[in-house]
PDBQT receptor file of N, H, CA, C and O in Angstrom, charges set to zero:
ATOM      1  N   UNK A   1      96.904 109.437  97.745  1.00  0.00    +0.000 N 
ATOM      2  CA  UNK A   1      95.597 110.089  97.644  1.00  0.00    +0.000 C 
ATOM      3  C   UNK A   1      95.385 110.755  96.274  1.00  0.00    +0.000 C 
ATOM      4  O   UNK A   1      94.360 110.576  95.617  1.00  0.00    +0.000 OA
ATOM      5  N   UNK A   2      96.484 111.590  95.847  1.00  0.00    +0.000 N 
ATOM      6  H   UNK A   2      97.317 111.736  96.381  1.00  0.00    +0.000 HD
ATOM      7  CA  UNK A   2      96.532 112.007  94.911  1.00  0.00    +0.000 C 
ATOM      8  C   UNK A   2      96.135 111.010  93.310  1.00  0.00    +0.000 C 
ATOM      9  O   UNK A   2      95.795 111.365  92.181  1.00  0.00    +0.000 OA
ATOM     10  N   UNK A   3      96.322 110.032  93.770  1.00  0.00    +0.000 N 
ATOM     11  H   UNK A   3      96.598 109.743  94.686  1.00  0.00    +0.000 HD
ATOM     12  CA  UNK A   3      96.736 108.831  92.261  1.00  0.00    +0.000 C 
ATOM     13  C   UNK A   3      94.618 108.472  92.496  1.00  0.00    +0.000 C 
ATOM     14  O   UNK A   3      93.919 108.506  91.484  1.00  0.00    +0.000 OA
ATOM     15  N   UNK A   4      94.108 108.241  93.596  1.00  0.00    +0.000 N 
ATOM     16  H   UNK A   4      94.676 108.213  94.418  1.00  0.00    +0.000 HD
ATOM     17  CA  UNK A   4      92.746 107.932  93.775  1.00  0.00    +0.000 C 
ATOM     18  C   UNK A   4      91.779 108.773  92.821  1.00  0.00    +0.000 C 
ATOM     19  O   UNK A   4      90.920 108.449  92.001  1.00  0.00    +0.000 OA
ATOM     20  N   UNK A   5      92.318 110.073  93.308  1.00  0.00    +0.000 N 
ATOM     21  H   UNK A   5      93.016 110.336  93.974  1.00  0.00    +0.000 HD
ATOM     22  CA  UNK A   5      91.313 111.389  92.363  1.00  0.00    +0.000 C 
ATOM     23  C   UNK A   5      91.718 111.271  90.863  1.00  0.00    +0.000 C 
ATOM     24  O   UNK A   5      90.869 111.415  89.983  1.00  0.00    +0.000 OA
ATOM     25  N   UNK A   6      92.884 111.035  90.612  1.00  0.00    +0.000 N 
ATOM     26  H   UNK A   6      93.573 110.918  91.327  1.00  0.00    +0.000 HD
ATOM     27  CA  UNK A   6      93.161 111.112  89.289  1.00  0.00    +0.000 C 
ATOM     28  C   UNK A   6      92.603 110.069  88.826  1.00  0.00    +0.000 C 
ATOM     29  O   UNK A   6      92.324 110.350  87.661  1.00  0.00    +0.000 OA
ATOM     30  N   UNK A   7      92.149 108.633  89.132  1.00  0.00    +0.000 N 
ATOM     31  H   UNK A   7      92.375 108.405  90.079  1.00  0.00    +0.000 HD
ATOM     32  CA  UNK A   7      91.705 107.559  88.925  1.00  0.00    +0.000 C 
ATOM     33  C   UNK A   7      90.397 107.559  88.708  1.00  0.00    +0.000 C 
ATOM     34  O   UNK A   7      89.816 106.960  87.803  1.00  0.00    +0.000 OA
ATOM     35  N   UNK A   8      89.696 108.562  89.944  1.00  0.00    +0.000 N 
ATOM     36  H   UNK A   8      90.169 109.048  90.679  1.00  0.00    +0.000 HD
ATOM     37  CA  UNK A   8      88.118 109.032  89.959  1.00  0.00    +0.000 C 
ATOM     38  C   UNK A   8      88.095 109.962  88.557  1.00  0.00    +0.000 C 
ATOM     39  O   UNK A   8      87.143 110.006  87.777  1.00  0.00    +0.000 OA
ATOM     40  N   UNK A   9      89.249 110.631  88.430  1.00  0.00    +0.000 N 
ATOM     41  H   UNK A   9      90.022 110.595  89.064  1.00  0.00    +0.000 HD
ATOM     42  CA  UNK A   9      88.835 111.677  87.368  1.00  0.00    +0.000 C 
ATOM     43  C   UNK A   9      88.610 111.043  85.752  1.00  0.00    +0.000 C 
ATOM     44  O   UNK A   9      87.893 111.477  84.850  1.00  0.00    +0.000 OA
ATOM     45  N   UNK A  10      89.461 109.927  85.779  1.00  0.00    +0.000 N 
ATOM     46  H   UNK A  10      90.044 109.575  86.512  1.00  0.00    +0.000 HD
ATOM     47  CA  UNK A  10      89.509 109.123  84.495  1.00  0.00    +0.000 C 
ATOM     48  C   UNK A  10      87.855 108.026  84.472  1.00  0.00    +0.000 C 
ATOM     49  O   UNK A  10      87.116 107.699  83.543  1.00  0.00    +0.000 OA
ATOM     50  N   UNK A  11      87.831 107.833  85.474  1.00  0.00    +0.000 N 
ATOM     51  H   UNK A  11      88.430 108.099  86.229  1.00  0.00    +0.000 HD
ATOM     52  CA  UNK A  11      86.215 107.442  85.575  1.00  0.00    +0.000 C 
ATOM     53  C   UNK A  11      84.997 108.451  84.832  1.00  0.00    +0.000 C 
ATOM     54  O   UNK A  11      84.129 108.156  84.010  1.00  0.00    +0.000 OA
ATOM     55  N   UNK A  12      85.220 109.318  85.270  1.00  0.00    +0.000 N 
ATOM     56  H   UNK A  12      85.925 109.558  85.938  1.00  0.00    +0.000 HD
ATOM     57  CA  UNK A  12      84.291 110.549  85.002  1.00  0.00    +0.000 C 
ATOM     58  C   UNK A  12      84.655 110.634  83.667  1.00  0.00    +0.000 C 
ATOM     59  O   UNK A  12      83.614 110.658  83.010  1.00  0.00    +0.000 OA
ATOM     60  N   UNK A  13      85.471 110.681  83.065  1.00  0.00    +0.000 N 
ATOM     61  H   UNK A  13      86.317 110.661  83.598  1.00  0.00    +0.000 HD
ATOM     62  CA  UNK A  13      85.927 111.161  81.801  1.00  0.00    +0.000 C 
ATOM     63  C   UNK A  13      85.443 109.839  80.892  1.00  0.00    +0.000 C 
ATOM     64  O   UNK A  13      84.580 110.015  80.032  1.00  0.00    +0.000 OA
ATOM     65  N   UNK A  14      85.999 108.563  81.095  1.00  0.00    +0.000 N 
ATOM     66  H   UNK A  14      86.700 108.420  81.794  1.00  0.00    +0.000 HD
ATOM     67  CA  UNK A  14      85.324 107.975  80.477  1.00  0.00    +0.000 C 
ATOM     68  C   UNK A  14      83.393 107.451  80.647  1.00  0.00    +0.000 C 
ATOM     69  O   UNK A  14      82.778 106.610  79.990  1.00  0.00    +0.000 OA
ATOM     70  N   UNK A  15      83.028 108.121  81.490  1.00  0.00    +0.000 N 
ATOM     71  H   UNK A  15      83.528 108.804  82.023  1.00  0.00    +0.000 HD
ATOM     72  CA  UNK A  15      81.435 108.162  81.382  1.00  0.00    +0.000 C 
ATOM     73  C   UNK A  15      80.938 106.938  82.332  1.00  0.00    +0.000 C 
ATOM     74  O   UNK A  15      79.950 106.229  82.143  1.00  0.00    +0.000 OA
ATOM     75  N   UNK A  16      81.916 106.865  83.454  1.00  0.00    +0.000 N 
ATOM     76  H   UNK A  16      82.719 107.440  83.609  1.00  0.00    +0.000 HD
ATOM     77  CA  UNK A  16      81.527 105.818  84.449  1.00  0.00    +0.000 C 
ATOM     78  C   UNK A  16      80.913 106.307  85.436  1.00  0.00    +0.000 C 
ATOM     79  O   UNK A  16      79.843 105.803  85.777  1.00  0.00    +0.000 OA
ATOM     80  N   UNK A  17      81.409 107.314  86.065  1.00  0.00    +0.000 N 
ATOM     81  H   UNK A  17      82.278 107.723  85.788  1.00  0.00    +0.000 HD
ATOM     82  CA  UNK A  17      81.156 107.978  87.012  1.00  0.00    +0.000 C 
ATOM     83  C   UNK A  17      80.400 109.602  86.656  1.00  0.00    +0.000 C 
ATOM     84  O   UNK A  17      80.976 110.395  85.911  1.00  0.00    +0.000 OA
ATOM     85  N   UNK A  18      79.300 109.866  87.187  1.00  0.00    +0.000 N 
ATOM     86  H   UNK A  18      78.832 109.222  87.792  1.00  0.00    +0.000 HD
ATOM     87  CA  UNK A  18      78.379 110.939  86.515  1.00  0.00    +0.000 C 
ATOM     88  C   UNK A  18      79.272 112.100  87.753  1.00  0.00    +0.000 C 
ATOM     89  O   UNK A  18      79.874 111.896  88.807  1.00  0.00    +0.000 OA
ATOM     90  N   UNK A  19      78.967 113.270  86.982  1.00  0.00    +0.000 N 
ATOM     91  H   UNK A  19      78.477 113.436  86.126  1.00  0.00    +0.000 HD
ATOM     92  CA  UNK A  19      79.604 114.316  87.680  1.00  0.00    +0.000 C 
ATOM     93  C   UNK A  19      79.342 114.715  89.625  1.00  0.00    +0.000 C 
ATOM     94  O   UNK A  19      80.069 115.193  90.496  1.00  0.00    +0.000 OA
ATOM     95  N   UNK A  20      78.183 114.296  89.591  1.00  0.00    +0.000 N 
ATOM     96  H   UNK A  20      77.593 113.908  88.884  1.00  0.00    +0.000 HD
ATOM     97  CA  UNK A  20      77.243 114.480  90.940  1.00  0.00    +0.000 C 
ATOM     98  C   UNK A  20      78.459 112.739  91.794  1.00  0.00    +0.000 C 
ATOM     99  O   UNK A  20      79.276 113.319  92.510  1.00  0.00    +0.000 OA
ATOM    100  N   UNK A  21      78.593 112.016  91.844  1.00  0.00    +0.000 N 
ATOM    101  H   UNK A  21      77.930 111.544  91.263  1.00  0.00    +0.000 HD
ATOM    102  CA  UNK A  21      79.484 110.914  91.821  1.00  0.00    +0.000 C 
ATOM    103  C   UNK A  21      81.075 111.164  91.852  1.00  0.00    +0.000 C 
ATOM    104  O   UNK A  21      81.873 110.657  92.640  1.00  0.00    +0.000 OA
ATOM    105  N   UNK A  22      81.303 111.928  90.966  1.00  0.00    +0.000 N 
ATOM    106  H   UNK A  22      80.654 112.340  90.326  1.00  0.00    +0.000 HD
ATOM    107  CA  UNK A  22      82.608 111.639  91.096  1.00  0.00    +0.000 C 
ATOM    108  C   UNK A  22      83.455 113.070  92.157  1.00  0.00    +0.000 C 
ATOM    109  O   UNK A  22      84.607 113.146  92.583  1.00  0.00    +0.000 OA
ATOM    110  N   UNK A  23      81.931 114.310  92.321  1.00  0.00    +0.000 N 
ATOM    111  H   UNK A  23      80.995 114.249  91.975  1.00  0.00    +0.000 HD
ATOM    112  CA  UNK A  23      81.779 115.076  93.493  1.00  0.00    +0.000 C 
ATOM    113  C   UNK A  23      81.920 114.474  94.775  1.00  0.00    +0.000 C 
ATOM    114  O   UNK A  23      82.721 114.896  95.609  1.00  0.00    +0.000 OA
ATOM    115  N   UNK A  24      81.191 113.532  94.953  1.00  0.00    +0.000 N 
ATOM    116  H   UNK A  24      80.541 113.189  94.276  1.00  0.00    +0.000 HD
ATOM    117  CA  UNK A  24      80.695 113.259  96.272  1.00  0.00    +0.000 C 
ATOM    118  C   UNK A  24      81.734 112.055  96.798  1.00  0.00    +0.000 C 
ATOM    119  O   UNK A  24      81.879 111.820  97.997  1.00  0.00    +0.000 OA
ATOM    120  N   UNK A  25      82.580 111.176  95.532  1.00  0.00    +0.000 N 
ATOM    121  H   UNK A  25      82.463 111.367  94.558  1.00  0.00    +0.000 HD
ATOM    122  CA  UNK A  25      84.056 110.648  95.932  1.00  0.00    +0.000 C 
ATOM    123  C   UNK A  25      84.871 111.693  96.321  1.00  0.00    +0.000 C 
ATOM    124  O   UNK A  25      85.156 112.103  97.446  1.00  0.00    +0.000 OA
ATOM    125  N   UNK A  26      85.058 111.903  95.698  1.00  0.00    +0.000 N 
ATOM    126  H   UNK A  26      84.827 111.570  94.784  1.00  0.00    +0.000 HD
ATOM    127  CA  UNK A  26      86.236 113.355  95.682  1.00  0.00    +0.000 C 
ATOM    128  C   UNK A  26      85.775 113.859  97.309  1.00  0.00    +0.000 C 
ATOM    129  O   UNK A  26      86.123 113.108  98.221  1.00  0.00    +0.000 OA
ATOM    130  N   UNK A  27      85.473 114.351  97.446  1.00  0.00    +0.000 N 
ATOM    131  H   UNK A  27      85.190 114.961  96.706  1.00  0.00    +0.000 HD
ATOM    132  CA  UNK A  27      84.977 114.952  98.587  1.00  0.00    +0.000 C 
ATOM    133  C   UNK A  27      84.936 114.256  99.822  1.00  0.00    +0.000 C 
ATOM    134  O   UNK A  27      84.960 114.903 100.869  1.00  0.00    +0.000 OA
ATOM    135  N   UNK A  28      84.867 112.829  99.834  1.00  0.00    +0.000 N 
ATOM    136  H   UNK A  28      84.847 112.303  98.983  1.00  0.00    +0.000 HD
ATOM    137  CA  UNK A  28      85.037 111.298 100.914  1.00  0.00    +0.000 C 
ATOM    138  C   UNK A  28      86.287 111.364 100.642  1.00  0.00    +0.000 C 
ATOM    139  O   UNK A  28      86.851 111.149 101.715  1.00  0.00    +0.000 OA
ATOM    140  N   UNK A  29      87.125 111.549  99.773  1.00  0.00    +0.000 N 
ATOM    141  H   UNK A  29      86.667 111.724  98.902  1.00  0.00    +0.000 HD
ATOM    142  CA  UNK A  29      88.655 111.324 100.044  1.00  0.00    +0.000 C 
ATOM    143  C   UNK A  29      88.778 112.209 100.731  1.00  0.00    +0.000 C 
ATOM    144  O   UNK A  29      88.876 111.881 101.913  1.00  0.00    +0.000 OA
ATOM    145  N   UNK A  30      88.846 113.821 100.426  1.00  0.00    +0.000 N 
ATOM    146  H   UNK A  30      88.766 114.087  99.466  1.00  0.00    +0.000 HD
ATOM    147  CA  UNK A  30      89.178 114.758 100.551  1.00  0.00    +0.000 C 
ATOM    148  C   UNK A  30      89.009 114.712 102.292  1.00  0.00    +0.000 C 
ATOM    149  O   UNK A  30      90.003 114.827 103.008  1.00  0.00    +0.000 OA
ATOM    150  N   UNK A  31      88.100 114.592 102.663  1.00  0.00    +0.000 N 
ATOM    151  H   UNK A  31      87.292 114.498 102.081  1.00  0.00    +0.000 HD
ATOM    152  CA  UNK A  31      87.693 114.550 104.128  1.00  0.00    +0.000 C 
ATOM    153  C   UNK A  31      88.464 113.611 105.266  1.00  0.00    +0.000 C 
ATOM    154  O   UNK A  31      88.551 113.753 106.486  1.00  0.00    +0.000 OA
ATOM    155  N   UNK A  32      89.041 112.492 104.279  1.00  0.00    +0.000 N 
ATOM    156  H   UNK A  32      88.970 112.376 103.288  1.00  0.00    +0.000 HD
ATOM    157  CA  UNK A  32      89.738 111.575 104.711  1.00  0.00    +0.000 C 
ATOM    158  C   UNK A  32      91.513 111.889 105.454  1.00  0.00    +0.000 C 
ATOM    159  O   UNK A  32      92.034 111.534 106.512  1.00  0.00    +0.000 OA
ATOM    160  N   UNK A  33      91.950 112.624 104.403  1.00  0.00    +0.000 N 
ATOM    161  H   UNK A  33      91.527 112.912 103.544  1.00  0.00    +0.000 HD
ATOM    162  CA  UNK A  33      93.120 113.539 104.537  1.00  0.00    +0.000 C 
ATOM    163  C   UNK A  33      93.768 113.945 105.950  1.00  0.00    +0.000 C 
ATOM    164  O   UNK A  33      94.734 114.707 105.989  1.00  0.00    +0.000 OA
TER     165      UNK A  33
């Protein structure tokens, strides 16, 4: 789970994923748990 967010986070960072996006992943994992 951990390796997913960090994956989402490198998305975001490189300008794939907009902040509102990489919230609302984060948060579908998180729930998943």
């Amino acid at each position: 789970m951990p390796e997913q967010i960090k994956k989402l986070a490198e998305l975001k960072e490189s300008g794939i994923l907009t902040e509102k996006e990489f919230n609302e992943k984060k948060t579908e994992l998180l729930t998943k748990m």
